[in-house]
N, C-alpha and C positions, 0 to 999 in steps of 0.2 A: 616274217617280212615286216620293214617296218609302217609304221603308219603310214608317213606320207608318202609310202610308195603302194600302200594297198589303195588309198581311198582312187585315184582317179582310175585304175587297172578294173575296180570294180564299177565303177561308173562306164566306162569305156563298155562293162558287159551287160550292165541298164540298158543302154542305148542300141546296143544290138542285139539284145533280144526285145525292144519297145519295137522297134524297124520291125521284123518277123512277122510280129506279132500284127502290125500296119498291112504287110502284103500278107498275111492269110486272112486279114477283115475286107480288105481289098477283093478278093479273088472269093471269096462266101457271098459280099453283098455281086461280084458280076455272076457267079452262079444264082443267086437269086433271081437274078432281074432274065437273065435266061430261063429258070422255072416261068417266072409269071407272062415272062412274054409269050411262052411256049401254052399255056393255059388261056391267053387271051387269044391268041391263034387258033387253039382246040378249041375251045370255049365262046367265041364271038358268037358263032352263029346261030348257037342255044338262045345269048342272049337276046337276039332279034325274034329269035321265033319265041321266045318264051313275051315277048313286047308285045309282036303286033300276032300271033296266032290265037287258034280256039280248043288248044285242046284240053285235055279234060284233067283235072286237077293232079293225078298223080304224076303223069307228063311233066306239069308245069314244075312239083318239086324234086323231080329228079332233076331240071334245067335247072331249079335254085339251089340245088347244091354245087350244080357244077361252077354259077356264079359265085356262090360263098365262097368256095374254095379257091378259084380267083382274085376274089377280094382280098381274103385270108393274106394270100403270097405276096399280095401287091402290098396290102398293107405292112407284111411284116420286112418286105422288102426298104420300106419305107422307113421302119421302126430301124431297121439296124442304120440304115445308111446318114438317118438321124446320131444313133447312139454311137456310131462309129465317131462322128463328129464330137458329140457330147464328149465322149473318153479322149479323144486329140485333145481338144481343152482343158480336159483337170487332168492330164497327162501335162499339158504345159503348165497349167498351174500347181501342179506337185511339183515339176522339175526345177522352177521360178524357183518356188518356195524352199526345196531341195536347194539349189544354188544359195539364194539368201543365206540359206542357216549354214550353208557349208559354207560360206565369207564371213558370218558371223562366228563361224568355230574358229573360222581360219586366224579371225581379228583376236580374239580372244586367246586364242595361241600364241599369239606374235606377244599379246599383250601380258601374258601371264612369262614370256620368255622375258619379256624385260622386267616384269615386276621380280622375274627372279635373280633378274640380272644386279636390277636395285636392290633384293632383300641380299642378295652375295656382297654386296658392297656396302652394303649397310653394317650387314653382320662382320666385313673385313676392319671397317670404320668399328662399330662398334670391339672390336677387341684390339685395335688401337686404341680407342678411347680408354678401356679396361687398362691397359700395360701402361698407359698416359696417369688415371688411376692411381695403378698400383707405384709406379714411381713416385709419382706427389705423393700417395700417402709412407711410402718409405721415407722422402725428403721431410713430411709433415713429421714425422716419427723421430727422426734424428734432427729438426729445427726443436723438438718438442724438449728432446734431450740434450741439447746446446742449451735451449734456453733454463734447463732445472740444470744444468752445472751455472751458468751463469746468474743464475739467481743466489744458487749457494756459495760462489764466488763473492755475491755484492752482499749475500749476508754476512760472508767471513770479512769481507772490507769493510763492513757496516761496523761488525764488533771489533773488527782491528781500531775504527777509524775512533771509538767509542772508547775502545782503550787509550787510544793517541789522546781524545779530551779530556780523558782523567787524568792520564799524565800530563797534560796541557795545563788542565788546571789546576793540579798538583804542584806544577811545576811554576803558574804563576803565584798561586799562594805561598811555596816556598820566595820566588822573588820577590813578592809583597813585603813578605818578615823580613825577608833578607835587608829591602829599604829600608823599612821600618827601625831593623834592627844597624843600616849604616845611616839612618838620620838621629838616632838616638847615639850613637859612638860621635857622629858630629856634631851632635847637640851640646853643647856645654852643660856641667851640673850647673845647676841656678836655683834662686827661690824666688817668688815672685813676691811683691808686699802682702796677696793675699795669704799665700806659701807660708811666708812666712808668721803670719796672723793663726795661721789652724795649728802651728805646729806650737806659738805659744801659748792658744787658749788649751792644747791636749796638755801640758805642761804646768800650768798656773796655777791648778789646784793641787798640785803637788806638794812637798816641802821642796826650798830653795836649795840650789845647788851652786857650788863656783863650777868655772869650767874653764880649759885650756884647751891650746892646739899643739899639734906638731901636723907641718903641711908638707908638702912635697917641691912647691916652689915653681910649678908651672902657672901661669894666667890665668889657665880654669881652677885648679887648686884654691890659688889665690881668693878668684871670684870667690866660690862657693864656701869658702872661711870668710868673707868679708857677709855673706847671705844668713850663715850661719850664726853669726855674730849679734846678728842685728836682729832674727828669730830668739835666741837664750836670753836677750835683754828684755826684747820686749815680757818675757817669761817672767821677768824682775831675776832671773840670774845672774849672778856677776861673774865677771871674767877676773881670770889671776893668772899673772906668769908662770909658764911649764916649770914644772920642777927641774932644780939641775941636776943633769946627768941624764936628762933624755934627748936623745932626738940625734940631729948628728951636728958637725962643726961648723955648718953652716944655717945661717939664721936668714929671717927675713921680716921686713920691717915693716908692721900694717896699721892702722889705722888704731885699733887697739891697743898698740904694744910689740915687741920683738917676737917672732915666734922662730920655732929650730926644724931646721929642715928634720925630711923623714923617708926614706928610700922605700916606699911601699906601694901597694896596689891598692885601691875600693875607698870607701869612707866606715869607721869603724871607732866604737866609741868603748869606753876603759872605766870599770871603775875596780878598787883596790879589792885585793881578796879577800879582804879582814873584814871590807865595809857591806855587810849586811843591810842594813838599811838601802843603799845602793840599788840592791837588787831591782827591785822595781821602777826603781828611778832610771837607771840605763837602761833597762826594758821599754818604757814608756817613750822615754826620747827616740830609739833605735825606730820604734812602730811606729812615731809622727811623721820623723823626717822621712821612713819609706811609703808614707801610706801617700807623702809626696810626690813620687815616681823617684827618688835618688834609693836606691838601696843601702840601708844603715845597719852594720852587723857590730852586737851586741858581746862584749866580752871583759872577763874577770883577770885580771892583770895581778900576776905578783913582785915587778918589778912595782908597783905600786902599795903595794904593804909597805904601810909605816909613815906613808907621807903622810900630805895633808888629808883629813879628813872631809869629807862630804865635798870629794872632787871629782869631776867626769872628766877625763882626758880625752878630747877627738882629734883622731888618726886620718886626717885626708890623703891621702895618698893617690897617685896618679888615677885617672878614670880607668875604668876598666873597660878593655875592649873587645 
């Protein structure tokens, strides 16, 4: 049966056998009080005679026990009707206290039903929280691994981006020379007075040389025979017209002298094949005029065997581009 259908079914049987128990203390102390009133009735008239009589000592306690034993009943009539009282009291005061603690179980019931009610919802709460949890750290898991592919991503951009600056800068160092290399095609050959000055002190202690041209017949041509001219002199070289039969059929008229055009590339300087001595002498000249920045290339001519002797024939020919 369950609890809260035994407790008050047994209380209900507390209470009627408490009752019972009230009408047979009831009907004990009114049969008492009929013993002692039946003893004072039997017994009264001892009493008087045992008061105001003369008789002789064993008389008087037979009459006193008959009053003991009166007293006795009355007294103990007395005693119950008292304790009968006594027990109605801590009979209310156990039932009090009996009620008390049964609202205190009761509260405590109610209370323990909601704290169970709160731990079920806590604990529902709590395994939502858990699956809340477990999702974020799924989400945390795969934020985690997005972000190691995108790390390795911007590390791959990093090295792509790092190849791009080598190539960058590859790429502007190639267009640097590239300037460099169309400011110099732009640049006119030239010698400067000081140019010209180093190229005749590498030259002065040499032995003397004549020297000729054949040019090309453009304005830079031109220029850089008229630079060159003026470098061999200051050398104390003297100039002497080309030999005939060089050059081609067109001439061109300088400062110097007539000179015979020449259909070629670079600047390039000649001495005969036969002239030994030479050797070092067009060597010499070739490494002043390039140590100038003009590139002067150095060569042994046999259309020149036989000429004049101790002569450098220089080849201007168009710049090179």
């Amino acid at each position: 049966m369950p609890w809260f259908l035994a407790a008050p079914l047994l209380e209900s049987a507390h209470a009627a056998l408490e009752a019972r128990v009230d009408v047979f203390e009831a009907w004990l102390a009114f049969c008492t009080a009929l013993v002692a009133l039946g003893l004072l009735y039997e017994y009264g008239y001892d009493l008087h005679a045992f008061k105001n009589s003369r008789f002789r000592w064993a008389a008087r306690l037979t009459h006193l026990g008959a009053i003991l034993v009166t007293v006795g009943v009355a007294g103990e009539l007395y005693i119950e009707v008292v304790s009968s009282r006594a027990q109605e009291d801590l009979r209310g005061f156990n039932n009090g206290a009996v009620a008390e603690l049964n609202k205190t179980a009761s509260d405590a019931s109610a209370l323990a039903n909601a704290f169970e009610g709160q731990i079920a919802d806590a604990n529902a709460r709590a395994k939502i929280a858990e699956g809340h949890i477990a999702s974020a750290n799924a989400a945390s898991k795969d934020a985690i691994a997005r972000v190691a592919v995108a790390e390795s991503r911007v590390a791959g951009a990093e090295a792509t981006a790092r190849g791009f600056e080598s190539q960058i800068a590859e790429a502007k160092a190639r267009t640097a020379q590239a300037e460099l290399e169309l400011a110099r095609i732009k640049q006119p050959r030239s010698l400067s007075p000081e140019q010209q000055q180093r190229i005749a002190d590498a030259l002065r202690k040499l032995p003397k040389y004549d020297f000729a041209f054949l040019v090309f017949g453009d304005p830079e041509s031109l220029g850089l025979l008229a630079d060159l001219d003026a470098a061999l002199r200051r050398a104390q070289w003297s100039r002497v017209d080309t030999p005939a039969g060089l050059g081609g059929d067109i001439a061109y008229k300088t400062a110097g002298g007539v000179v015979p055009s020449i259909n070629d590339v670079g600047l390039k300087a000649f001495v005969a094949a036969d002239d030994t001595d030479g050797v070092p002498i067009v060597l010499a000249l070739a490494n002043a005029i390039s140590s100038q920045g003009i590139i002067c290339e150095p060569h042994y001519s046999e259309i020149l065997r036989g000429h004049m002797p101790r002569l450098v024939l220089i080849s201007i020919g168009q710049k090179r581009l």
